[in-house]
C-alpha positions, 0 to 999 in steps of 0.5 A, spaced: 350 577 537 352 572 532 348 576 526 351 582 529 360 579 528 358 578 521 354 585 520 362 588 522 366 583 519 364 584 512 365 591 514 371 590 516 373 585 509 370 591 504 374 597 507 378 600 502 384 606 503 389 607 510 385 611 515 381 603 516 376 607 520 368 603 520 362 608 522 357 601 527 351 605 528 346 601 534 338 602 534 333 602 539 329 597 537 323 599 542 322 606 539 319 601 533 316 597 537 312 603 540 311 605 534 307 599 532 303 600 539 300 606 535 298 605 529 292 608 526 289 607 519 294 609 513 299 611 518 306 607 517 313 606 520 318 603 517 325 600 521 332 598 517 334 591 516 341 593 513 344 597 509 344 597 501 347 592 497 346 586 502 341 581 500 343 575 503 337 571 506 337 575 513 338 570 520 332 570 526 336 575 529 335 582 527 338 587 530 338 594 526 332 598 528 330 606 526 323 609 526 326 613 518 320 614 513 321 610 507 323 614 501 316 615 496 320 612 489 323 605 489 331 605 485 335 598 484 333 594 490 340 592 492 342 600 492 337 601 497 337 600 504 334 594 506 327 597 511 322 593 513 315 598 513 308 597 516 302 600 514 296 599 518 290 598 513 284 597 517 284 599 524 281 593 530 274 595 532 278 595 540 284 594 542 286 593 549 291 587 549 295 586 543 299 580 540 305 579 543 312 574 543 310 567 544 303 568 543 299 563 538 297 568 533 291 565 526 292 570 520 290 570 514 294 574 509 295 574 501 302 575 499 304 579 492 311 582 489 311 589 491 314 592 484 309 588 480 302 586 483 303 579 483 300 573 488 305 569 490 302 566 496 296 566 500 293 563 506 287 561 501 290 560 496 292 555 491 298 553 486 297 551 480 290 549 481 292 545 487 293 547 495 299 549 498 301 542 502 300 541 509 294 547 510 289 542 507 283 548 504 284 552 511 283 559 509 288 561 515 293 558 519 297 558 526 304 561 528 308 563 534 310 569 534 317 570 535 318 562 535 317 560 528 323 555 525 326 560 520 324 559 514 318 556 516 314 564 514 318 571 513 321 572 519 319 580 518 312 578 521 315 577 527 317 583 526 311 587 523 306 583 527 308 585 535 302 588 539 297 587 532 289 586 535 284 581 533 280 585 527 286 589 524 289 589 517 296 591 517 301 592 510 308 589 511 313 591 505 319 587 506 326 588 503 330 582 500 334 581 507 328 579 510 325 574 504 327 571 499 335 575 498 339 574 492 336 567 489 329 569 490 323 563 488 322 561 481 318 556 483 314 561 486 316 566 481 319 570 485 326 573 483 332 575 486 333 582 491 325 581 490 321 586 495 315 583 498 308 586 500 304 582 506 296 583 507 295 581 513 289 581 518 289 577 525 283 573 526 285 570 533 289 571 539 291 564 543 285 562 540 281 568 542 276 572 536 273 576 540 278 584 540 280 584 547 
């Protein structure tokens, strides 16, 4: 709700003009969700975080939800709305029970910059020669979907990743909003108003590796 006030009242601030009138669009975000449910290799389903020009470093709570298709070619990042796509790489081999909130997930995944290619982050990566602090030389971590503290990992994967089986591989394109906003990660380099690219796959399910 609180995510929902500032959406409106920053409206409300740039509306120029007498009329004084704002157009407050509300999506489902089941129909998403459903789409995610069923997703078959190559198949994709994309969602809007916000609309264009808004960059800022989005709050756990996320409320605008479509199902429209991405739009093939890329302008300025900040012009664009801000959507989050999902892309199904390599189906489960079953999948009768899928991840779902509050479920202990292990993935491993590799994390470049949409517009160039280039890694940033990884699950057995490292940086500078060295691992990533506190993951040792794991090449997988652990997260509770739908509960992570924000900013411990892109909130877009409590996004992207509901109702994902064990085996499979997903592509999650996230828009600024949803990584790293308006100041990016030069430490990482990673600009501002930057698109990120996640490949990830689930290795386990609450400590299950066997698909279900």
């Amino acid at each position: 709700a609180e995510g929902v006030a500032i959406l409106i009242s920053n409206a409300v601030k740039s509306i120029k003009g007498d009329n004084g009138f704002i157009d407050v669009a509300f999506r489902n975000p089941v129909i998403f969700r459903d789409k995610l449910g069923n997703l078959s290799p190559g198949t994709e389903v994309t969602t809007q975080i916000a609309p264009g020009r808004d960059t800022t470093k989005a709050e756990r709570t996320l409320t605008t939800i479509n199902t429209e298709k991405a739009p093939s070619t890329r302008g300025d990042a900040q012009d664009e709305d801000q959507r989050l796509t999902v892309t199904q790489l390599i189906a489960p081999l079953k999948c009768n029970h899928g991840a779902t909130t509050d479920d202990l997930l292990e993935i491993s995944y590799l994390g470049t910059l949409y517009e160039t290619g280039q890694i940033f982050d990884g699950s057995a990566i490292k940086i500078d020669g060295k691992a990533i602090p506190g993951r040792g030389n794991d090449t997988s971590l652990y997260f509770v979907l739908g509960k992570q503290p924000f900013g411990q990992f892109p909130a877009a994967w409590d996004l992207g990743l509901q109702d994902m089986c064990v085996g499979e591989r997903r592509r999650l394109i996230i828009p600024p909003v949803l990584g790293f906003g308006s100041t990016g990660l030069p430490r990482r380099g990673i600009p501002p108003n930057a698109t990120l690219q996640y490949d990830i796959t689930l290795v386990s399910i609450n400590g299950l590796a066997i698909p279900q």
